[in-house]
C-alpha positions as a Markdown table, in Angstrom:
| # | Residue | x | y | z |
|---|---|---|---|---|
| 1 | Unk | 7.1 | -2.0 | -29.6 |
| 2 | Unk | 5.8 | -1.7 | -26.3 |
| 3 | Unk | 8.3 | -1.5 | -23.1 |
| 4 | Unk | 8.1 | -3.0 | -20.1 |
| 5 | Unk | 9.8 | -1.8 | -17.0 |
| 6 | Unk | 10.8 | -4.4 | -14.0 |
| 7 | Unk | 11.4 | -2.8 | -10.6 |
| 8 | Unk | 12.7 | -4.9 | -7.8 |
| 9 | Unk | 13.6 | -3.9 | -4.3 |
| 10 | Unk | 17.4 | -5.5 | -3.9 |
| 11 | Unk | 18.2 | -6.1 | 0.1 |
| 12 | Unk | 21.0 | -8.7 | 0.3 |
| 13 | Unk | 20.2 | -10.7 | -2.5 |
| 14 | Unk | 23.9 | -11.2 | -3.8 |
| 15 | Unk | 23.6 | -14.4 | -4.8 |
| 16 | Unk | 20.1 | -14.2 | -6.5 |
| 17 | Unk | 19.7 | -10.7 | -8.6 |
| 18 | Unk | 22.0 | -12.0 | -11.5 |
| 19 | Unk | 19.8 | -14.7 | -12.0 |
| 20 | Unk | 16.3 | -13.2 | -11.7 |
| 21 | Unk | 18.2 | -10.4 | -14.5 |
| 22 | Unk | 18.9 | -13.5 | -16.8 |
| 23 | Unk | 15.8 | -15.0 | -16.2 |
| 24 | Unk | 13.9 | -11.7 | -17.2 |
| 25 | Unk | 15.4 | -11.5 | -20.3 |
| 26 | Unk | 14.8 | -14.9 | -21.5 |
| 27 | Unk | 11.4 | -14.5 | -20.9 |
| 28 | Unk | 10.4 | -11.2 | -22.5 |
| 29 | Unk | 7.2 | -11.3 | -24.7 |
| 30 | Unk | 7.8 | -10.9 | -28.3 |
| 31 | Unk | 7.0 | -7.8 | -29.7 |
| 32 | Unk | 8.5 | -6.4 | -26.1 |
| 33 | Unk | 11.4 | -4.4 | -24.8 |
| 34 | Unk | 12.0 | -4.6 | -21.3 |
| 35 | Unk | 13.6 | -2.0 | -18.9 |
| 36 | Unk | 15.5 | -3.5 | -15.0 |
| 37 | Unk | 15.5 | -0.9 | -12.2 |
| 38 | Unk | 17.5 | -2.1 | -9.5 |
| 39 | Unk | 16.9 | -0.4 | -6.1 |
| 40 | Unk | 19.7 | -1.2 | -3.3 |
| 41 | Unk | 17.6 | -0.7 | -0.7 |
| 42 | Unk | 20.7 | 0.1 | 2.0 |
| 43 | Unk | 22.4 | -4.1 | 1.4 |
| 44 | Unk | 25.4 | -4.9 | 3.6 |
| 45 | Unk | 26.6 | -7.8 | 1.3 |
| 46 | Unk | 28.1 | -7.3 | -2.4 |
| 47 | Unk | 24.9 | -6.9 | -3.5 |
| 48 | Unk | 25.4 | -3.2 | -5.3 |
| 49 | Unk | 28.5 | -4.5 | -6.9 |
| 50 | Unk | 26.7 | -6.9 | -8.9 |
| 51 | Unk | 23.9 | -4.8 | -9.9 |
| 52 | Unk | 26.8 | -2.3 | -11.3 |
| 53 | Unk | 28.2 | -5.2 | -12.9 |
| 54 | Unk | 25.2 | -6.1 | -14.4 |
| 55 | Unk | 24.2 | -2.6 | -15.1 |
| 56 | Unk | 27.5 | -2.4 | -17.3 |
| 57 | Unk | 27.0 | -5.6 | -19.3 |
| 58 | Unk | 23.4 | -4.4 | -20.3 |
| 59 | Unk | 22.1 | -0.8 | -21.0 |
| 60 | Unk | 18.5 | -1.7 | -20.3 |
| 61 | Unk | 19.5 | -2.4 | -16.2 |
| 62 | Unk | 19.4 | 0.7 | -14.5 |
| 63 | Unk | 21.2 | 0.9 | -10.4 |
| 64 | Unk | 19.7 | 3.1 | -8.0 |
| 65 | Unk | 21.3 | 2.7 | -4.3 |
| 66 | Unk | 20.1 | 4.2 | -1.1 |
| 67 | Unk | 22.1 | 5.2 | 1.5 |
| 68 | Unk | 20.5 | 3.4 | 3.8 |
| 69 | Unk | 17.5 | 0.7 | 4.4 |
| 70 | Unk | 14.3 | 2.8 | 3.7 |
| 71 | Unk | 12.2 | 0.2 | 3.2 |
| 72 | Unk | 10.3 | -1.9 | 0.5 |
| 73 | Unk | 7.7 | 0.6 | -0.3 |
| 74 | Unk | 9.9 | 3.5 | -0.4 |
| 75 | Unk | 11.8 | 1.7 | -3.3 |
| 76 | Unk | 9.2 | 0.3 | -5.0 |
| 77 | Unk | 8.4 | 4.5 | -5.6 |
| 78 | Unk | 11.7 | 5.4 | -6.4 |
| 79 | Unk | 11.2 | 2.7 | -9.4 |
| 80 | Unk | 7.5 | 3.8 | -10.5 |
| 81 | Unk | 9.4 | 7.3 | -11.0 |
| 82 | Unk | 12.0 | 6.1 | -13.5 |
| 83 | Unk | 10.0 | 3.6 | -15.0 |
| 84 | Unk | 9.9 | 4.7 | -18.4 |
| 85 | Unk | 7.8 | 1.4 | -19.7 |
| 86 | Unk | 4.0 | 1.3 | -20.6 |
| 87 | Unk | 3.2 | -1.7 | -18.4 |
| 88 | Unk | 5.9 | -1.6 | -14.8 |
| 89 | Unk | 6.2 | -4.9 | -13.5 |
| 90 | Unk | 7.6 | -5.4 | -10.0 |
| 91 | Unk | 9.1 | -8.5 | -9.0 |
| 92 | Unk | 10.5 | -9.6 | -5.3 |
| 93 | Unk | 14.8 | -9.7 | -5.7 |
| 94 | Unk | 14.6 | -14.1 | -3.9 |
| 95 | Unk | 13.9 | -16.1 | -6.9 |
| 96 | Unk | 10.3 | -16.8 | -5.8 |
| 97 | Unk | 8.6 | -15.0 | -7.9 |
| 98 | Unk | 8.9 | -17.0 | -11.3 |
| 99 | Unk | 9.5 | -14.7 | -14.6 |
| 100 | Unk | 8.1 | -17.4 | -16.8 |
| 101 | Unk | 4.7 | -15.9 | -15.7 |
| 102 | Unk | 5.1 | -12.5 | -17.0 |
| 103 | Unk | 2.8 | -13.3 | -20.2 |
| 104 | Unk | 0.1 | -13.9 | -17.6 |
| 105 | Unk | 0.0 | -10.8 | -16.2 |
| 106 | Unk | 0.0 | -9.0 | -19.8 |
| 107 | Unk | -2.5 | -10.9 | -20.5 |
| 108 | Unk | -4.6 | -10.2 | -17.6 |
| 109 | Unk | -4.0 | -6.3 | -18.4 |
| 110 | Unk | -5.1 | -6.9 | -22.2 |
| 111 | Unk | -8.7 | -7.8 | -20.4 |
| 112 | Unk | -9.0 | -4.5 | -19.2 |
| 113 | Unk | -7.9 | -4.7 | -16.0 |
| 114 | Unk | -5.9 | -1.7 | -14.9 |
| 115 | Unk | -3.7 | -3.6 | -12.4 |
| 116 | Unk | -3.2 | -7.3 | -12.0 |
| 117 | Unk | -1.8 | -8.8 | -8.9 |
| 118 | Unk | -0.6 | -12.3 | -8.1 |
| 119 | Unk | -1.5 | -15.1 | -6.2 |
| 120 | Unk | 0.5 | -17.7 | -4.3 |
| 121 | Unk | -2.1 | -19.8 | -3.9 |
| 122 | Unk | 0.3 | -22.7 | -2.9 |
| 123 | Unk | 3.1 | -21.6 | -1.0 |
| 124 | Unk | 6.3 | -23.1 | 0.6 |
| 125 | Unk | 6.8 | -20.5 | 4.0 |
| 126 | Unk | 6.3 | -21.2 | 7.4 |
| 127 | Unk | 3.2 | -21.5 | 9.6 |
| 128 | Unk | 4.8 | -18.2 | 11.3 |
| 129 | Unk | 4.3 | -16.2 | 7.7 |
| 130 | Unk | 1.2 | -17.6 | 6.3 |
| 131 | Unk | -0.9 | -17.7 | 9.3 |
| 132 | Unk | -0.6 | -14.2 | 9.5 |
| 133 | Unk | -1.1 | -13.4 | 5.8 |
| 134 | Unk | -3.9 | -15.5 | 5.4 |
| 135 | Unk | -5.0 | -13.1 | 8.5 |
| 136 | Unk | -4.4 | -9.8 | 7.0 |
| 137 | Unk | -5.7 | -10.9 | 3.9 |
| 138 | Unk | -9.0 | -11.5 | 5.3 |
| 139 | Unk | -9.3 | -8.0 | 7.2 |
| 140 | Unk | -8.0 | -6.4 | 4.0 |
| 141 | Unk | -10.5 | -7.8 | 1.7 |
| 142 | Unk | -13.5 | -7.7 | 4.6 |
| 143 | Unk | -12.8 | -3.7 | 5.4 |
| 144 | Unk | -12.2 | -2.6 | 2.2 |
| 145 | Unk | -14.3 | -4.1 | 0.1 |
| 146 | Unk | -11.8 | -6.4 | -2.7 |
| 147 | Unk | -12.2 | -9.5 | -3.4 |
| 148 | Unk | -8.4 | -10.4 | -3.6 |
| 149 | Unk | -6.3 | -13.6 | -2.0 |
| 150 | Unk | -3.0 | -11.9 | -1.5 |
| 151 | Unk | -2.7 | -8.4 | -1.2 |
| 152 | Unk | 0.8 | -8.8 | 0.0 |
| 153 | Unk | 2.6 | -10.9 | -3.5 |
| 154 | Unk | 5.5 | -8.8 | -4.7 |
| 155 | Unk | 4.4 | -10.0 | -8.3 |
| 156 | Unk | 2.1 | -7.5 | -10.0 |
| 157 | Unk | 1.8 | -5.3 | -13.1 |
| 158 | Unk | 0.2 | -1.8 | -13.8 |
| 159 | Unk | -0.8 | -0.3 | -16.8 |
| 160 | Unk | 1.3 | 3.2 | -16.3 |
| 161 | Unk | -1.7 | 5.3 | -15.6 |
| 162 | Unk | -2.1 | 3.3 | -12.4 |
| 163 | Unk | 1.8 | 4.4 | -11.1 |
| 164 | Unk | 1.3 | 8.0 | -12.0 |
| 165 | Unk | -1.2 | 8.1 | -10.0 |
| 166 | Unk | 0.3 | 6.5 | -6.5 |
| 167 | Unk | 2.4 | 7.7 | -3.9 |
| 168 | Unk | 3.4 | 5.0 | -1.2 |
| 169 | Unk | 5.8 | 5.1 | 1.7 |
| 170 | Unk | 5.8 | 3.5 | 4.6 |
| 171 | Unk | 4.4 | -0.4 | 4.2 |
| 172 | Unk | 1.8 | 1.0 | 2.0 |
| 173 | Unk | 3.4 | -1.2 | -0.9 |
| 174 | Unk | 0.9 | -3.9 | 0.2 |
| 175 | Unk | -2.1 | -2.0 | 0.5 |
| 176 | Unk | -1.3 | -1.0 | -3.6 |
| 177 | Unk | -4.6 | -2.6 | -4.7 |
| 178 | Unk | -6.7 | -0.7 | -2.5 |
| 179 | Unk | -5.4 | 2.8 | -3.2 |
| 180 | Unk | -5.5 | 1.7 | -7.0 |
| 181 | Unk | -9.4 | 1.2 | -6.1 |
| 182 | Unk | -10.1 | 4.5 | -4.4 |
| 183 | Unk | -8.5 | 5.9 | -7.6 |
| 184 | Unk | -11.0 | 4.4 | -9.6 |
| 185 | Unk | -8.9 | 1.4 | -11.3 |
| 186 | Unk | -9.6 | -2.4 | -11.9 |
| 187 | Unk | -7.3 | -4.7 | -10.2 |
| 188 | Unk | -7.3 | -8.7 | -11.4 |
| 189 | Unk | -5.7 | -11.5 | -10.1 |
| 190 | Unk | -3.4 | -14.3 | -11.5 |
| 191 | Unk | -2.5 | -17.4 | -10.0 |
| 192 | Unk | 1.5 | -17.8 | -9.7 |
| 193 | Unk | 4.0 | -20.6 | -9.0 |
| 194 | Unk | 5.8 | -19.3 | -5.7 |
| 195 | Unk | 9.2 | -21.2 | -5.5 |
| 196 | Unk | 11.4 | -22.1 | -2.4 |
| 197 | Unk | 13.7 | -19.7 | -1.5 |
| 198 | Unk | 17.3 | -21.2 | -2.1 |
| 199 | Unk | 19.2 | -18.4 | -1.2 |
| 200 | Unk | 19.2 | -16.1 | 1.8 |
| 201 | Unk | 16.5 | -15.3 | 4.0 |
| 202 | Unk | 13.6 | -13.4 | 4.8 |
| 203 | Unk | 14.1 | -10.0 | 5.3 |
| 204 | Unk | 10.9 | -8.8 | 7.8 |
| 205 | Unk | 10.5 | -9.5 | 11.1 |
| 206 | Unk | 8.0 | -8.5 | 14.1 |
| 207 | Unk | 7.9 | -5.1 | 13.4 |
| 208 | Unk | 6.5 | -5.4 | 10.7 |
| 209 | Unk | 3.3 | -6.2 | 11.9 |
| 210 | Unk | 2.8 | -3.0 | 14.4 |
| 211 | Unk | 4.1 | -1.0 | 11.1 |
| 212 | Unk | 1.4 | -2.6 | 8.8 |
| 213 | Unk | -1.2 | -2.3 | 11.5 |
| 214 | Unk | -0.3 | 1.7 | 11.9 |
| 215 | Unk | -0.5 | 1.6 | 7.8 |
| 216 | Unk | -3.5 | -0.2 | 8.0 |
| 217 | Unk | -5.5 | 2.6 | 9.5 |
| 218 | Unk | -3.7 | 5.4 | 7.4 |
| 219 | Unk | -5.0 | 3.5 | 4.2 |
| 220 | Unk | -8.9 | 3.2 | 5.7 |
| 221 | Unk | -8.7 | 7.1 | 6.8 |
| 222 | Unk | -7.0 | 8.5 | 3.1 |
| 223 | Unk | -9.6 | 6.2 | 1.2 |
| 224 | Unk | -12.4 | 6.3 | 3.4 |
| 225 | Unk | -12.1 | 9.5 | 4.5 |
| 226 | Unk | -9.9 | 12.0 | 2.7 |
| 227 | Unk | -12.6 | 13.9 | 1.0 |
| 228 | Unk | -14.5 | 14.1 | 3.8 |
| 229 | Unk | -12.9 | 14.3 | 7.3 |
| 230 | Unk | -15.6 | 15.1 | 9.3 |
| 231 | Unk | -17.4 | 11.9 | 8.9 |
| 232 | Unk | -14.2 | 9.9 | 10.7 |
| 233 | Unk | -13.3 | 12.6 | 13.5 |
| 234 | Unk | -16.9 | 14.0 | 13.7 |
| 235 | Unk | -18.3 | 10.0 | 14.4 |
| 236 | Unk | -15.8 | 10.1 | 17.4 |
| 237 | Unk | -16.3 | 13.1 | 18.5 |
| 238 | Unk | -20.2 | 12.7 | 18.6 |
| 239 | Unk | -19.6 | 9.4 | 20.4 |
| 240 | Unk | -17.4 | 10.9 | 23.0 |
| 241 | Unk | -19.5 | 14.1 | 23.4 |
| 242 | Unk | -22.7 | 12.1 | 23.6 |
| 243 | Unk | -21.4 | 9.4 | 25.9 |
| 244 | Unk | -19.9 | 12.7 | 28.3 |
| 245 | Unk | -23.4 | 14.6 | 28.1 |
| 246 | Unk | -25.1 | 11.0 | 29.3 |
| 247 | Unk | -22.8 | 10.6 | 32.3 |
| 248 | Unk | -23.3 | 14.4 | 32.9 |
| 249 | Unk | -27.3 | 14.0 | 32.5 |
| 250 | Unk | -26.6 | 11.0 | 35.4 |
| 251 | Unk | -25.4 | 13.1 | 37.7 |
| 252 | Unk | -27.8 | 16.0 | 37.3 |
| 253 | Unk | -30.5 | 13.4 | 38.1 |
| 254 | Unk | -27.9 | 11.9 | 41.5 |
| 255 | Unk | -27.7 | 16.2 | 42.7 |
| 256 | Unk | -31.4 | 17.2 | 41.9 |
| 257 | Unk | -33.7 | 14.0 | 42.0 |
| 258 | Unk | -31.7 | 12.0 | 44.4 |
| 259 | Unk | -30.4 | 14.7 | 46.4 |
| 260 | Unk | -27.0 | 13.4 | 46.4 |
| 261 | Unk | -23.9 | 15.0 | 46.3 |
| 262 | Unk | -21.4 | 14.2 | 42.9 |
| 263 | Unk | -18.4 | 17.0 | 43.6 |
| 264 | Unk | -16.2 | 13.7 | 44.7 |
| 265 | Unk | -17.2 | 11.7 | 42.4 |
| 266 | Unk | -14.5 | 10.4 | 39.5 |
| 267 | Unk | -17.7 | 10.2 | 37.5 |
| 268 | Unk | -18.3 | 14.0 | 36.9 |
| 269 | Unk | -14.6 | 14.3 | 36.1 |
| 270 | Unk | -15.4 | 11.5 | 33.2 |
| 271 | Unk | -18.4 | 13.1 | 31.9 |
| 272 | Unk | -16.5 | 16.1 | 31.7 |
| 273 | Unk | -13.4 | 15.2 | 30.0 |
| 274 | Unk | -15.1 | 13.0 | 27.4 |
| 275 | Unk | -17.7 | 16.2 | 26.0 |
| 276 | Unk | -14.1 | 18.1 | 25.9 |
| 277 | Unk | -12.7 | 15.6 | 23.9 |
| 278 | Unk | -15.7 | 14.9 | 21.7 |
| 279 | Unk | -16.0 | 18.7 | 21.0 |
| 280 | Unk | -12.2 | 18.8 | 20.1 |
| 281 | Unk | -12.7 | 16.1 | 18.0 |
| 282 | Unk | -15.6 | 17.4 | 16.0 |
| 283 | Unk | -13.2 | 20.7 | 15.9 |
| 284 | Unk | -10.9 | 19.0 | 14.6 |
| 285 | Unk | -12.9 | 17.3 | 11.8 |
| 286 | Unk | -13.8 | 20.8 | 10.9 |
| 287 | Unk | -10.5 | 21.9 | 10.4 |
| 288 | Unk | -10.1 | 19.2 | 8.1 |
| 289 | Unk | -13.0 | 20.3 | 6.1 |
| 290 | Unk | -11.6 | 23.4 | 5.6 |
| 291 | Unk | -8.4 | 22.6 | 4.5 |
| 292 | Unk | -10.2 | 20.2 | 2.3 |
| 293 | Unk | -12.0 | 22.5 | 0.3 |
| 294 | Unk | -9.6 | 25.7 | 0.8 |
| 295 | Unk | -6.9 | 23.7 | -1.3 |
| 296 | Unk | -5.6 | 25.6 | -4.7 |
| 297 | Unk | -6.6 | 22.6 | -6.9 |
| 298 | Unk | -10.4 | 21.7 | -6.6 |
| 299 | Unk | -9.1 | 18.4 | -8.7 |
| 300 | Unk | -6.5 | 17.1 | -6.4 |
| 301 | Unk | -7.1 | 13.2 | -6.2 |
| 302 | Unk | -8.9 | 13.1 | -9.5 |
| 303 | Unk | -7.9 | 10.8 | -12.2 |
| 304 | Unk | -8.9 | 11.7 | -15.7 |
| 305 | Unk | -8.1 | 9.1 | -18.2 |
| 306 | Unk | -9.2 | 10.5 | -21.1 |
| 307 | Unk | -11.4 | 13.7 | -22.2 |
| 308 | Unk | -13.3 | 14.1 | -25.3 |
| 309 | Unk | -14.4 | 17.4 | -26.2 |
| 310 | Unk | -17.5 | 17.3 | -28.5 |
| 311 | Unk | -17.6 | 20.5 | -31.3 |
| 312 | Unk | -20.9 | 21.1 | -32.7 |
């Protein structure tokens, strides 16, 4: 019997987690077992003292509770890492993710598909969220090279292969199909009912949108750029170095052709300063390189799925 482990992120959802629980359970595939981890991610309401309630009424709930608000994707990795289930689920803690759509998602996974990832395609939020995501959805998909509708659903499923092999922090949880992809896994997509939320209230607010913007360019240098560093800091430094030698080439031709003098001028102290920067740039990418290819294990980053060894 194969298990499946459900992590959700809990930040005051008092009145909703015993629910979503009960709702889990009733809709288990058969030939199933299921596994709840519960991560308080730092709630001020009673929120812990139902999950401990409903920890002690069934075995297969498990509690974890931070000490304080760490965030979504920080939770979300404290769950992959005590999943013990073949397929992980994870679900958002509001009631709008709908658990009578788990059998999609297995089925999506029995296609081959490595990961699958959900799919409000009709929603019920404001103008002020789904502008936004509708947005960053479109730069995701046009930079990175997927063809998914919403990176950012809380409703997916990973074959455990997939989890081993991820490490997010930050806001990285909604970049998980693109770091699935640089690993080399499949990621499908399954259309899901997203419901009203009837209890509480959203949880995110501006910040969020500098801190997915700063994650935004961590994930396009660590899967762009991670095996080779040089090509991101060595394309800025050749830009800066070669835009500072053509400013410098300029004046040359002001002092000797034109017979001008450039010792005031703010444009010699710019042609200067960016062929220092370009050069420490390029330096930089260097370094980068080295440390690349100076690390103990040559294999670091590499999945391996399987390995047959053929005997003549």
């Amino acid at each position: 019997m194969q298990l499946i482990s459900f992590i959700i992120s809990v930040l005051d959802e008092q009145e909703t987690i015993g629910i979503l629980c009960d709702e889990i359970r009733d809709n288990i595939p058969k030939g199933y077992d299921y596994q709840i981890v519960l991560i308080d991610d730092g709630s001020h309401d009673d929120s812990y003292a139902k999950m401990c309630l409903l920890a002690k009424r069934d075995k297969k709930v498990q509690v974890v509770k931070f000490q304080r608000n760490f965030g979504k994707a920080a939770a979300i990795q404290k769950g992959f890492e005590l999943a013990k289930g073949d397929v992980l689920i994870t679900m958002d803690a509001d009631l709008q993710d709908n658990p009578k759509e788990i059998s999609k998602f297995l089925d999506k996974l029995d296609e081959g598909y490595d990961m699958a990832s959900g799919w409000k395609k009709k929603r019920f939020d404001p103008l002020g969220k789904t502008l936004p995501s509708k947005l960053f959805n479109f730069m995701v998909s046009r930079f990175f090279g997927m063809k998914l509708h919403d990176y950012n659903c809380g409703f997916k499923a990973y074959k455990r292969v997939v989890v081993e092999n991820l490490n997010i922090y930050g806001e990285m949880h909604r970049y998980i199909p693109v770091l699935a992809k640089s690993k080399g896994f499949t990621c499908g997509e399954v259309i899901v009912e997203h419901r009203k939320r009837e209890h509480g209230k959203s949880k995110y607010g501006l910040e969020r949108y500098l801190r997915g913007f700063l994650d935004f360019l961590t994930i396009r240098v660590i899967t762009k750029y991670k095996r080779s560093p040089i090509y991101f800091f060595g394309g800025i430094g050749s830009l800066l170095t070669l835009a500072g030698v053509g400013v410098c080439c300029y004046l040359v031709y002001i002092k000797y052709i034109l017979v001008e003098g450039i010792s005031g001028r703010p444009l010699l102290m710019l042609g200067v300063l960016l062929s220092v920067i370009g050069v420490q740039f390029i330096s930089i990418g260097l370094i980068c390189e080295l440390m690349v290819h100076l690390k103990d294990s040559k294999s670091e980053g590499v999945v391996v799925d399987n390995f047959v060894n053929f005997e003549d």
